[in-house]
Steps between C-alpha positions, in 0.01 A plus 500: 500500500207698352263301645633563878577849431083512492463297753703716717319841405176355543608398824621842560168635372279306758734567765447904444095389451480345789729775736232790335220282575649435850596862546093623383370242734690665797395809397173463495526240874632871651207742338 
């Protein structure tokens, strides 16, 4: 259970990496 408990918050982790990196790459598309 551990194990997928990690797996699960890293997936969390590169989901909210990737929606930043998405959201900074927009931002910078409308400057």
């Amino acid at each position: 259970p551990n194990e997928a408990m990690e797996q699960e918050s890293n997936r969390y982790k590169f989901r909210k990496f990737k929606s930043s990196k998405e959201a900074s790459v927009a931002l910078q598309l409308r400057m």
